[in-house]
N, CA, C and O of each residue as an XYZ file, in Angstrom:
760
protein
N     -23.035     36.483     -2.526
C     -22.993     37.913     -2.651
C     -22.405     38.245     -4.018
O     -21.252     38.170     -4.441
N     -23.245     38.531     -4.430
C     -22.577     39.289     -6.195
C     -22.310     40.968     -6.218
O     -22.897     41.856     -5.600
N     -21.344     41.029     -7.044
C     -20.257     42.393     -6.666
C     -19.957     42.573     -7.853
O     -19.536     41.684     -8.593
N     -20.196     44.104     -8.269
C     -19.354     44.615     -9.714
C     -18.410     44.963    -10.067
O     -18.092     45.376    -11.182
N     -17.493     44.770     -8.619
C     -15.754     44.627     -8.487
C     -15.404     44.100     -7.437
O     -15.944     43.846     -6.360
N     -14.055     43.912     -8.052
C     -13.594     42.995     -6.941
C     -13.449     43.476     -5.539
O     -13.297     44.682     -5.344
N     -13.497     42.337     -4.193
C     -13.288     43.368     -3.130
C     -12.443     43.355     -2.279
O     -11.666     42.436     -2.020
N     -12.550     44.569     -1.687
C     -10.814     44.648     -0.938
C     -11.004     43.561     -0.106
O     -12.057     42.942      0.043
N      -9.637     43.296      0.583
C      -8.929     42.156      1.439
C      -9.334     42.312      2.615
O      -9.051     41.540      3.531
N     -10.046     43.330      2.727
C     -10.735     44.095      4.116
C     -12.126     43.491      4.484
O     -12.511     43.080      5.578
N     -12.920     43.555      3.036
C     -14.244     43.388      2.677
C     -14.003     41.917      2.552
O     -15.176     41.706      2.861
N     -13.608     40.914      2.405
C     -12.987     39.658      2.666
C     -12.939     38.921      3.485
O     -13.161     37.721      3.642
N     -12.456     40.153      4.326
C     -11.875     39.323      5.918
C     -13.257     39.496      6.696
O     -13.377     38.741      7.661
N     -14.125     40.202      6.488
C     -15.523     40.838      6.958
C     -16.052     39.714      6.752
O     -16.270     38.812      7.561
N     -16.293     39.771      5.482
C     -17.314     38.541      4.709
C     -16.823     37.084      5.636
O     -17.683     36.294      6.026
N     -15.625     36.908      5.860
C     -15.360     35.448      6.351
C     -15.671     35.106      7.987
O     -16.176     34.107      8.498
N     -15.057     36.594      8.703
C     -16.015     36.734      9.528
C     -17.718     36.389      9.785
O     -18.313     35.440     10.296
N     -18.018     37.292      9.339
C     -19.035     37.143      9.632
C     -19.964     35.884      9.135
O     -21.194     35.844      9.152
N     -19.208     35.036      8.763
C     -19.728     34.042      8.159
C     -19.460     32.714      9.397
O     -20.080     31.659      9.263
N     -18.862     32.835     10.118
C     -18.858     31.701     11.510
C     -19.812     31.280     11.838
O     -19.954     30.059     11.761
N     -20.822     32.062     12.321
C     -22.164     31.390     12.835
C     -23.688     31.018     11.568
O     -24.904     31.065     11.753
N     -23.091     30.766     10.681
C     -24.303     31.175      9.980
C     -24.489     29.322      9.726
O     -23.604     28.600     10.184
N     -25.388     28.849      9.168
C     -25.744     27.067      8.894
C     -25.485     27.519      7.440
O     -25.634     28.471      6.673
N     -24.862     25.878      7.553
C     -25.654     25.854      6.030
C     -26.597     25.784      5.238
O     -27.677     25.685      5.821
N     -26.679     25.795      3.741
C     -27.577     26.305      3.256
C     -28.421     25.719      2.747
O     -29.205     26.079      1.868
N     -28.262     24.289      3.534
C     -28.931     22.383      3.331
C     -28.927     22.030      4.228
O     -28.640     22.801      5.145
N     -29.212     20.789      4.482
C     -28.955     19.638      5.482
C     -29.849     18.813      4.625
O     -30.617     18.958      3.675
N     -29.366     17.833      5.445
C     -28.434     17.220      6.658
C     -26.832     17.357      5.625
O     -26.788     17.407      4.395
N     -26.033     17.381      6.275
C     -24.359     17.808      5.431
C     -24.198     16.133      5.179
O     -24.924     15.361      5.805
N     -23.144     15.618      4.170
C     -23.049     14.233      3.857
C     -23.604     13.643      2.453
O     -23.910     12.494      2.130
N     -23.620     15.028      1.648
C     -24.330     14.927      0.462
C     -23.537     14.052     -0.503
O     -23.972     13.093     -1.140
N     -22.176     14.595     -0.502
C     -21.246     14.015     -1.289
C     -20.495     12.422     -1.172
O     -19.767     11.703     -1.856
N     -21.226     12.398      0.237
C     -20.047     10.873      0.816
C     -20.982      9.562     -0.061
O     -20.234      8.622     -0.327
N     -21.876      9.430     -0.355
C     -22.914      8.497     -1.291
C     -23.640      9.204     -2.200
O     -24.016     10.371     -2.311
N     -23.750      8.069     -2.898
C     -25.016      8.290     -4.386
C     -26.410      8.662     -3.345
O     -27.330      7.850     -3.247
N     -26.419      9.766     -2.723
C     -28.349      9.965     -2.494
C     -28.982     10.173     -3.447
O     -28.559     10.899     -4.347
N     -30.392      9.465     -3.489
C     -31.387      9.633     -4.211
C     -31.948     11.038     -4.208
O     -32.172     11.854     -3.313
N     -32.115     11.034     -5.705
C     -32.889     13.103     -5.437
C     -31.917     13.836     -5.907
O     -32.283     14.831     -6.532
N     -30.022     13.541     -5.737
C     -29.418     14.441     -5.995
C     -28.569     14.295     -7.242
O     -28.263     13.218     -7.754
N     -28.211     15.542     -7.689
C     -27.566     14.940     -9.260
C     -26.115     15.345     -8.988
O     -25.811     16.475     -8.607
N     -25.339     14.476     -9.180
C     -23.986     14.971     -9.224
C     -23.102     14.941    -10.170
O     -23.174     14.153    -11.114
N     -21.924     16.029     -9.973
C     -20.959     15.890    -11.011
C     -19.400     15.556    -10.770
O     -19.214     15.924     -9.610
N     -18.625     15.231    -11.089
C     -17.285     14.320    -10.969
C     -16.462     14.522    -11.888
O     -16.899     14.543    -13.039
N     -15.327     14.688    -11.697
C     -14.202     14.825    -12.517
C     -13.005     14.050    -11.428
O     -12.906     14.096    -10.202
N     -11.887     13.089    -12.849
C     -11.317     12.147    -11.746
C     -10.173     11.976    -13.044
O     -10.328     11.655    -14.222
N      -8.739     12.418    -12.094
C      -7.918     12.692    -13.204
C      -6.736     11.842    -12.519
O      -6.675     11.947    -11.294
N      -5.741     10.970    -13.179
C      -4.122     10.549    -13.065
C      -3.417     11.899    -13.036
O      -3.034     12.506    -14.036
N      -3.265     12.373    -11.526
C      -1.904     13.755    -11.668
C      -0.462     12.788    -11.465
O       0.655     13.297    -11.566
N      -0.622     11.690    -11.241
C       1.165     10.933    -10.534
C       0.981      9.795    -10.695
O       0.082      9.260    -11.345
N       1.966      9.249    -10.014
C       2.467      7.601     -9.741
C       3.355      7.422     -8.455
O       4.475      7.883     -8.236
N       2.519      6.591     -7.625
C       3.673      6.674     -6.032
C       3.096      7.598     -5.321
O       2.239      8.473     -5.453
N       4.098      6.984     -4.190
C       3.777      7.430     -3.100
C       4.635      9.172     -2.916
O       4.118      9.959     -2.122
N       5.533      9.479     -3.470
C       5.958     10.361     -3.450
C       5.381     11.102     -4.021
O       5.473     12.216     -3.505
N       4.584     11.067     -5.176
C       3.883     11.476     -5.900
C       2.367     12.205     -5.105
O       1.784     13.277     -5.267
N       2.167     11.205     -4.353
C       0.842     11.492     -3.319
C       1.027     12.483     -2.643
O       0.307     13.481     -2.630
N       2.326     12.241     -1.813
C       2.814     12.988     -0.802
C       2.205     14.529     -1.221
O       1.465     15.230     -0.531
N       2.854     14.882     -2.819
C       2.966     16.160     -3.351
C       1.318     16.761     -3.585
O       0.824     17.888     -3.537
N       0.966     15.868     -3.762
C      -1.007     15.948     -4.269
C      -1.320     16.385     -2.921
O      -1.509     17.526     -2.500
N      -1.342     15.145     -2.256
C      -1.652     16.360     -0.163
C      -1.541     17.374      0.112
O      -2.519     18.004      0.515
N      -0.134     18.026     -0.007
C       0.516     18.753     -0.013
C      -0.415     19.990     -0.782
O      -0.987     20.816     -0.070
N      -0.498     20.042     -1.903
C      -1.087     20.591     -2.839
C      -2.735     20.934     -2.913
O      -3.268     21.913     -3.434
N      -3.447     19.642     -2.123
C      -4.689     20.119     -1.360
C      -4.677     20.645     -0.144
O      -5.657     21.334      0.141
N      -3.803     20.510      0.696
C      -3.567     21.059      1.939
C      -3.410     22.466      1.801
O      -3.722     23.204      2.735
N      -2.853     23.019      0.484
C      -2.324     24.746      0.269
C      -3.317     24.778     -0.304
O      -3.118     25.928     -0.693
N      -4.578     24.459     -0.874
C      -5.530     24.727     -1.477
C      -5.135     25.136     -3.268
O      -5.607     25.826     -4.172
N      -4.502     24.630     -3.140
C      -3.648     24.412     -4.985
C      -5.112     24.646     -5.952
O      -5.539     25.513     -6.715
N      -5.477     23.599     -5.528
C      -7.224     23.486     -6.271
C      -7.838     24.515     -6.981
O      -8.561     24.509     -7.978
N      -7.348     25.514     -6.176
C      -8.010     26.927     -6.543
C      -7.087     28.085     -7.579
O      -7.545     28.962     -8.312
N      -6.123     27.834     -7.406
C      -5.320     28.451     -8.196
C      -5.398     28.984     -9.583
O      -4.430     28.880    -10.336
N      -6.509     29.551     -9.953
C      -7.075     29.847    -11.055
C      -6.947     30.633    -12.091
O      -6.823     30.513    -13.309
N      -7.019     31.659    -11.132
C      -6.860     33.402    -11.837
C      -8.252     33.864    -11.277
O      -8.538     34.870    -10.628
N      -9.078     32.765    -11.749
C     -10.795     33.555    -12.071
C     -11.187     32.929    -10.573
O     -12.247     33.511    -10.341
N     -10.892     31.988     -9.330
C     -11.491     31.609     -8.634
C     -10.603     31.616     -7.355
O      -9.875     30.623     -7.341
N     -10.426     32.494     -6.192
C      -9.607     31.819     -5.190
C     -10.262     31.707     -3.713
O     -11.435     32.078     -3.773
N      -9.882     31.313     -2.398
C     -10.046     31.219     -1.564
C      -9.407     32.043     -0.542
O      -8.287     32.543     -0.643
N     -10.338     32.163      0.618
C      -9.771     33.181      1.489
C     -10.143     32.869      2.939
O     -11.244     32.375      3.182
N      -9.674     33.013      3.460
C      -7.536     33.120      4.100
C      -7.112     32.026      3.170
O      -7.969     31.181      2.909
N      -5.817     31.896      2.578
C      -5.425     31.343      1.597
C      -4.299     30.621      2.639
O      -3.610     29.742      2.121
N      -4.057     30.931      4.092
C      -3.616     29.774      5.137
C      -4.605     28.919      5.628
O      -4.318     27.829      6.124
N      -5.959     29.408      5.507
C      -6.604     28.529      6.974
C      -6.448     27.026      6.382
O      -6.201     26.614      5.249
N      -6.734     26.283      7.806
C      -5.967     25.005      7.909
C      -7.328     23.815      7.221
O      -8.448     23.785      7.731
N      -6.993     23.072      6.217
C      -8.221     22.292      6.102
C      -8.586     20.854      7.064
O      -8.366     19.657      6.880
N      -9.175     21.543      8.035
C     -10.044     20.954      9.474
C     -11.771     21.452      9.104
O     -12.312     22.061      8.181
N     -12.263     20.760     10.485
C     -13.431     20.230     10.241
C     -13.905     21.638     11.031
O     -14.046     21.681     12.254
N     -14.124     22.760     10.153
C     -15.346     23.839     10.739
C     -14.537     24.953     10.169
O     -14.948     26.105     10.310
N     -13.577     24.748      9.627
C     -12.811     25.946      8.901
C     -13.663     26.454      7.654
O     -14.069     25.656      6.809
N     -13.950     28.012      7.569
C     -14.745     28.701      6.838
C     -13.801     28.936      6.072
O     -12.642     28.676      6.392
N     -14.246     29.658      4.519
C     -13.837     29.874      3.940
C     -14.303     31.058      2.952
O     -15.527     31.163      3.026
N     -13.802     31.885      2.149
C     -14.518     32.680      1.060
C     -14.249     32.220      0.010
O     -13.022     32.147     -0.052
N     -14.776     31.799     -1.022
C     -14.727     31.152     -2.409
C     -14.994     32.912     -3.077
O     -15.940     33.594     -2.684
N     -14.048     33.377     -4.041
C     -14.290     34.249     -4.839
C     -14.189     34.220     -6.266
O     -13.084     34.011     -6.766
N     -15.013     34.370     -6.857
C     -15.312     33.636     -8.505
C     -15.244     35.053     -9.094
O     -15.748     35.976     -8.455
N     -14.636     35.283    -10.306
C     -14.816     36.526    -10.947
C     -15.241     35.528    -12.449
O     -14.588     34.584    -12.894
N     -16.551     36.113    -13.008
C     -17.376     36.056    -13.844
C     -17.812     36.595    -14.833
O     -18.304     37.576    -14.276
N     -18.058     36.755    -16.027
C     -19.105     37.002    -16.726
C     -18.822     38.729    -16.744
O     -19.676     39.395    -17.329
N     -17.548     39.524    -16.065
C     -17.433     40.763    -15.867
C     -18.081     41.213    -14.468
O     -18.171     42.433    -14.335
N     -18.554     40.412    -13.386
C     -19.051     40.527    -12.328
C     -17.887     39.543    -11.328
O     -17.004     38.821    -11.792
N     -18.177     39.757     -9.937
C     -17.208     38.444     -9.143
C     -18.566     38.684     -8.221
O     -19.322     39.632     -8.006
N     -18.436     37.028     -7.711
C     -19.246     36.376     -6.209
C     -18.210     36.422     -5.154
O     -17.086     36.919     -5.220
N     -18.778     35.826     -4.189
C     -18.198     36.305     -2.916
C     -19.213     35.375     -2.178
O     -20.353     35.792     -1.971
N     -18.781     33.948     -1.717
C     -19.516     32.636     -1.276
C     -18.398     31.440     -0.135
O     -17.285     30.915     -0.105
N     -19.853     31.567      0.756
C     -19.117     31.382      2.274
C     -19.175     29.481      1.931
O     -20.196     28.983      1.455
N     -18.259     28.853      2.178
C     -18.194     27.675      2.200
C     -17.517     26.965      4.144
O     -16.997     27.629      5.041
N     -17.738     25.953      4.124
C     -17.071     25.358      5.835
C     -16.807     24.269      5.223
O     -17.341     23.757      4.239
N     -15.627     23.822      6.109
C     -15.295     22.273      5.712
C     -16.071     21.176      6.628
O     -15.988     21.235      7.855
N     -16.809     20.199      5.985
C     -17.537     19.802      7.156
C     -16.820     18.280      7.733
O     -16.977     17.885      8.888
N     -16.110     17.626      6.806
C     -15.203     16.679      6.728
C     -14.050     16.243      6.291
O     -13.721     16.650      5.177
N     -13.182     15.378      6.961
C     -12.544     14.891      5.780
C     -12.150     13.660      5.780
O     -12.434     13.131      6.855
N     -11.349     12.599      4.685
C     -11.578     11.452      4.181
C     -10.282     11.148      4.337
O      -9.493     12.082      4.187
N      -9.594      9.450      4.756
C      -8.389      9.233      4.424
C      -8.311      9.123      5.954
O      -9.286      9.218      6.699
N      -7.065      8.915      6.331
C      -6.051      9.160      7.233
C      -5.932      7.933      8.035
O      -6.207      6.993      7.289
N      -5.611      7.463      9.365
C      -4.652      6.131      9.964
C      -5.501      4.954      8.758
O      -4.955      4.610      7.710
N      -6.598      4.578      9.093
C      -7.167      3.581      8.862
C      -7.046      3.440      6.837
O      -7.490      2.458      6.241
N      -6.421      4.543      6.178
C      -6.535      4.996      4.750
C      -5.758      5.644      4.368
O      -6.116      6.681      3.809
N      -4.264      5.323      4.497
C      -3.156      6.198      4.287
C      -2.504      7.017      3.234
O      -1.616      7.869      3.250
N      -3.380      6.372      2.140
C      -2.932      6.661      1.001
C      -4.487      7.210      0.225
O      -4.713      7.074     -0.978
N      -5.283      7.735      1.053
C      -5.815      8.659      0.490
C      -6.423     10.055      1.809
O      -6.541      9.842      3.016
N      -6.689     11.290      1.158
C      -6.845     12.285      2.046
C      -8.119     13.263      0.862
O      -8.432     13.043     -0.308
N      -8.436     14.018      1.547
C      -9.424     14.718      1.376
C      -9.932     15.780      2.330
O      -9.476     16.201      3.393
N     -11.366     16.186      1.402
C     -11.988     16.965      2.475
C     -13.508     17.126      1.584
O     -13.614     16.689      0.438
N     -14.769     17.899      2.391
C     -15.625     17.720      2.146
C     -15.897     19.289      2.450
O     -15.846     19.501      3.662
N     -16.195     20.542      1.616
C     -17.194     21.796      2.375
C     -18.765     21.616      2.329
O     -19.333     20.572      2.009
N     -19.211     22.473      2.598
C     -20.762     23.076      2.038
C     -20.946     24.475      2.353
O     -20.392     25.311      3.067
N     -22.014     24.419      1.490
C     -22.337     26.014      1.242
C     -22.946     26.427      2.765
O     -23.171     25.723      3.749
N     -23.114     27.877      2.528
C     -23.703     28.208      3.743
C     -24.183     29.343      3.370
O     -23.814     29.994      2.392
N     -25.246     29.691      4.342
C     -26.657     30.747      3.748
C     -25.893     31.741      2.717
O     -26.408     31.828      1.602
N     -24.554     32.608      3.002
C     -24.261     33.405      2.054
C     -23.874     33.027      0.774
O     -23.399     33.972      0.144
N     -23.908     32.087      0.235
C     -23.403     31.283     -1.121
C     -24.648     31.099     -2.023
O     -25.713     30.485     -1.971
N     -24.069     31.842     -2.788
C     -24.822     31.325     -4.357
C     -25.626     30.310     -4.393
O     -26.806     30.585     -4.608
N     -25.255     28.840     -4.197
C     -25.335     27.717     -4.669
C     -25.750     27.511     -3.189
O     -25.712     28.199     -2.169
N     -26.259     25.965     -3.599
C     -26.454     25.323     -2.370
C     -26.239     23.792     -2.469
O     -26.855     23.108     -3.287
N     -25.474     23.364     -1.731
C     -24.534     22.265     -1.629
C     -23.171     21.863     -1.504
O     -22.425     22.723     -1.034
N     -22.526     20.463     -1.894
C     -21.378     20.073     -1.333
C     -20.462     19.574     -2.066
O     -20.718     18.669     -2.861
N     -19.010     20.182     -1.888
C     -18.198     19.429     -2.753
C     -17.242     18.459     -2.196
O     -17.065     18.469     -0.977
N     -16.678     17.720     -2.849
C     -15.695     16.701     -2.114
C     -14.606     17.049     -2.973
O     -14.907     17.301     -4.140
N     -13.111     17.132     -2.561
C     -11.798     17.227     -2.925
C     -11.002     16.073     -2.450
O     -10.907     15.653     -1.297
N     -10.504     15.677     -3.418
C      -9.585     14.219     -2.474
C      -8.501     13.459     -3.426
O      -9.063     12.857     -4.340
N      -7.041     13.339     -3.430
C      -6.507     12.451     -3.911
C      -6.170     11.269     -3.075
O      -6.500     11.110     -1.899
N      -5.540     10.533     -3.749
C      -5.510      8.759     -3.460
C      -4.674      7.823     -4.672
O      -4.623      7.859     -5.901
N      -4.217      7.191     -3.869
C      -3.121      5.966     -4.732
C      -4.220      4.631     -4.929
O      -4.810      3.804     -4.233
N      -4.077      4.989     -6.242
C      -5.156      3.457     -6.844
C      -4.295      2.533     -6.040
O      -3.112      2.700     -5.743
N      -5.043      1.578     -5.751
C      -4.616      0.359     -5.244
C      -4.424     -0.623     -6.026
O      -3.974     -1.645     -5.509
N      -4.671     -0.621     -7.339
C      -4.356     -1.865     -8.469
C      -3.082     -1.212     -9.507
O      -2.103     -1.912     -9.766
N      -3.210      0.083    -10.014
C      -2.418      0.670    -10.419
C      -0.736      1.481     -9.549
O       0.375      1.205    -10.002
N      -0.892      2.316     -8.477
C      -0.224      3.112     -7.948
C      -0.167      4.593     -8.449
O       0.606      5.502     -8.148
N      -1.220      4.548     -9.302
C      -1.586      6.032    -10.082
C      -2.239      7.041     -8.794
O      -2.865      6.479     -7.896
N      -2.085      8.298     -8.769
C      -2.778      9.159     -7.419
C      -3.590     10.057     -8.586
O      -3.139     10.746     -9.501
N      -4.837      9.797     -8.221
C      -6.012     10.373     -8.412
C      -6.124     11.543     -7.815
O      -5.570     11.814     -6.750
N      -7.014     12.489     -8.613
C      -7.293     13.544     -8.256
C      -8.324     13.639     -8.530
O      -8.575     13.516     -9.728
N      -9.781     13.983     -7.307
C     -11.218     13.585     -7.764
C     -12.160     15.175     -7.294
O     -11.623     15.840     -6.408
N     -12.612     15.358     -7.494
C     -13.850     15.997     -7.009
C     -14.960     15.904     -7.488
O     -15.108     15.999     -8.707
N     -16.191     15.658     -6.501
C     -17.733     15.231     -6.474
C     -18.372     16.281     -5.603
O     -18.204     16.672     -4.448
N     -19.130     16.568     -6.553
C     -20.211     17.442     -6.121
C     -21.496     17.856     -6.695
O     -21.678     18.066     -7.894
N     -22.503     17.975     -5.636
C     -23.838     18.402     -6.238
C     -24.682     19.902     -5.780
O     -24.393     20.371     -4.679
N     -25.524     20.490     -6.482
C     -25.756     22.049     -6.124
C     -26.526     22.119     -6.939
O     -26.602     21.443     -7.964
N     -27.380     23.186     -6.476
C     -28.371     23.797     -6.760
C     -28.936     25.388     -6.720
O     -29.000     25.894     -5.600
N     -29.199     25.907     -7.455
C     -28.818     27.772     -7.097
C     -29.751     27.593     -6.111
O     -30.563     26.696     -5.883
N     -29.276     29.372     -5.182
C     -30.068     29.752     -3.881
C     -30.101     31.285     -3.768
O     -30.731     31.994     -2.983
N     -29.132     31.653     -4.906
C     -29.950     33.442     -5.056
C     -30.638     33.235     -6.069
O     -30.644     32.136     -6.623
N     -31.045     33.828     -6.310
C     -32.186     34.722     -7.342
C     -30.886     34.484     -9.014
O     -30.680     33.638     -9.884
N     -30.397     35.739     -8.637
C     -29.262     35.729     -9.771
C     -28.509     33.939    -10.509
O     -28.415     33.473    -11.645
N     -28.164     33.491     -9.246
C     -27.956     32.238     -9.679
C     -28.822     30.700    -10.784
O     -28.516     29.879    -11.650
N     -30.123     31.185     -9.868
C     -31.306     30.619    -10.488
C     -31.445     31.172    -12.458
O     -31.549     30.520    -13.497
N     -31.376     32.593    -12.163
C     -31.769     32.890    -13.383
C     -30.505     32.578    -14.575
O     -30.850     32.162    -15.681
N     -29.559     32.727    -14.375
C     -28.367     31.767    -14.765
C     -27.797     30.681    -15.005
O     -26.696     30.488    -15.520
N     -29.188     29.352    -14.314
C     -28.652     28.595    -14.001
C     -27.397     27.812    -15.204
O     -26.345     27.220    -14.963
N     -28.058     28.126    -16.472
C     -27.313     27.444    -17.525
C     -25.745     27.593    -17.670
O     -24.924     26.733    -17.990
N     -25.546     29.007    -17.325
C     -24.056     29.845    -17.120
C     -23.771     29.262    -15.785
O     -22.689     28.690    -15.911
N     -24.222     29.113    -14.508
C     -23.850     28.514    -13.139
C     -23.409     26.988    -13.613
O     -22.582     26.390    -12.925
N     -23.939     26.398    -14.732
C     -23.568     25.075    -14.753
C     -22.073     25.305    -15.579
O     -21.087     24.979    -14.918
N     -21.849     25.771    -16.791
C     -21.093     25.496    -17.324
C     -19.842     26.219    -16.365
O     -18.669     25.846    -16.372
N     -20.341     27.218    -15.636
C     -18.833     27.622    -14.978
C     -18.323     26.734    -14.056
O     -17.214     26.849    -13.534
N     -19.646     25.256    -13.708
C     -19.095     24.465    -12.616
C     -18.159     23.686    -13.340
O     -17.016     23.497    -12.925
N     -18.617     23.198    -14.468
C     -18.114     22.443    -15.307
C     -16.350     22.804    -15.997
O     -15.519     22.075    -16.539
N     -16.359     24.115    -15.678
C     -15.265     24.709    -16.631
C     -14.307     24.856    -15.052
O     -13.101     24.768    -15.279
N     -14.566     25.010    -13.909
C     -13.974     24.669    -12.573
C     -13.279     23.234    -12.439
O     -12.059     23.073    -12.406
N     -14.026     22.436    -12.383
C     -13.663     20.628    -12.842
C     -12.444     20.893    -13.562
O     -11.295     20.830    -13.125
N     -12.805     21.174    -14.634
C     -11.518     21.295    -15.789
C     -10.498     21.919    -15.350
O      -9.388     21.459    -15.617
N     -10.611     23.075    -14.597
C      -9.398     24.244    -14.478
C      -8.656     23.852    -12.753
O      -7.691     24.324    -12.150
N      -9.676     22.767    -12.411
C      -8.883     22.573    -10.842
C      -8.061     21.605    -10.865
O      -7.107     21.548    -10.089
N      -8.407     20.396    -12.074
C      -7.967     19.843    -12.279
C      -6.533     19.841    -13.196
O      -5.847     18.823    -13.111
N      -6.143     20.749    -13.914
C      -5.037     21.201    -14.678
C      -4.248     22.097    -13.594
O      -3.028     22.198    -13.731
N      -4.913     22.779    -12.482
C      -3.696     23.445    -11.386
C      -3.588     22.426    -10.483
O      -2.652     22.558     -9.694
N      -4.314     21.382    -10.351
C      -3.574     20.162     -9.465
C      -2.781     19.217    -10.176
O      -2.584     18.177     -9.547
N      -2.148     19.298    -11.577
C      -1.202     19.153    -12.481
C      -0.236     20.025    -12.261
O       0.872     19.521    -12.077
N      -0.307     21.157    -12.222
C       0.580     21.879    -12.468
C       1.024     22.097    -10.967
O       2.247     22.081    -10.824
N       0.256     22.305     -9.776
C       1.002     21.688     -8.521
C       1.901     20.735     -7.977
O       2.452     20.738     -6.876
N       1.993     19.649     -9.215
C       2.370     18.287     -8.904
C       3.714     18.378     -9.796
O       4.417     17.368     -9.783
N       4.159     19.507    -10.589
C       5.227     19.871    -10.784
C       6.287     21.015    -10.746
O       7.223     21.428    -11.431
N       5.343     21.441     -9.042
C       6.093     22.577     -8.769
C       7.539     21.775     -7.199
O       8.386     22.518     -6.703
């Protein structure tokens, strides 16, 4: 949904609503967990720490959705819990315009069997711009003890507007990478 201002907290809570029953805006979901053929992806994979204490804080920091902390990009409900069917509103302010794009978490990565790494996986869903999946996830190298901070993802526009943009849709993905990655730095020293 593209908007020529920003929208109230009202118009928000609507949008996230009404976004429960809707599919996503692909299948089969699982885009991000392997190299599939057909899809192009992009990656950014940064040293925020060292240790396990260090990790602790990175979890922590994806768990509050730190990731987003932008200025130009946040999420909404800025509590909901990252579990497997939790919706979300991704709000991007742009170009002098803001979106307004329904994302769900469809997975996540890590935990008994992988202790020292955690994650999560969304995808888009019919109301979103784009169409596809991102992965969020830190983790303690196992040769180093460095905690990574990764995200993988691939997409493709699905409005109109997006399509005709696509060149501007790429570089703002690209300039996201960069900027999620410097507030999951700057999370890691709050």
């Amino acid at each position: 949904m593209f908007l020529t201002r920003r929208p109230s907290a009202k118009a928000i809570e609507r949008f996230v609503h009404s976004s429960a029953n809707l599919p996503l805006s692909y299948g089969p979901p699982g885009l991000v967990r392997n190299s599939s053929a057909g899809y192009r992806f992009d990656e950014s994979l940064i040293r925020i720490g060292h240790g396990m204490g260090d990790y602790d804080r990175a979890k922590a920091a994806l768990i509050a959705w730190k990731q987003f902390d932008l200025g130009w990009v946040e999420t909404y409900p800025r509590d909901e819990p990252i579990a497997v069917g939790t919706n979300v509103a991704v709000l991007i302010r742009h170009l002098g315009f803001w979106s307004l794009n329904g994302c769900r978490v469809l997975y996540l990565v890590g935990g008994i069997k992988d202790p020292a790494r955690f994650g999560f996986a969304y995808g888009t869903l019919t109301n979103h711009a784009e169409s596809g999946e991102e992965l969020f996830e830190v983790y303690v190298d196992p040769h180093t003890g460095d905690v990574m901070y990764r995200i993988r993802a691939t997409s493709w526009p699905q409005a109109i507007l997006a399509a005709v943009g696509y060149p501007i849709a790429r570089f703002l993905q690209a300039r996201f990478r960069s900027h999620s990655s410097e507030a999951m730095k700057r999370a890691m020293r709050l």
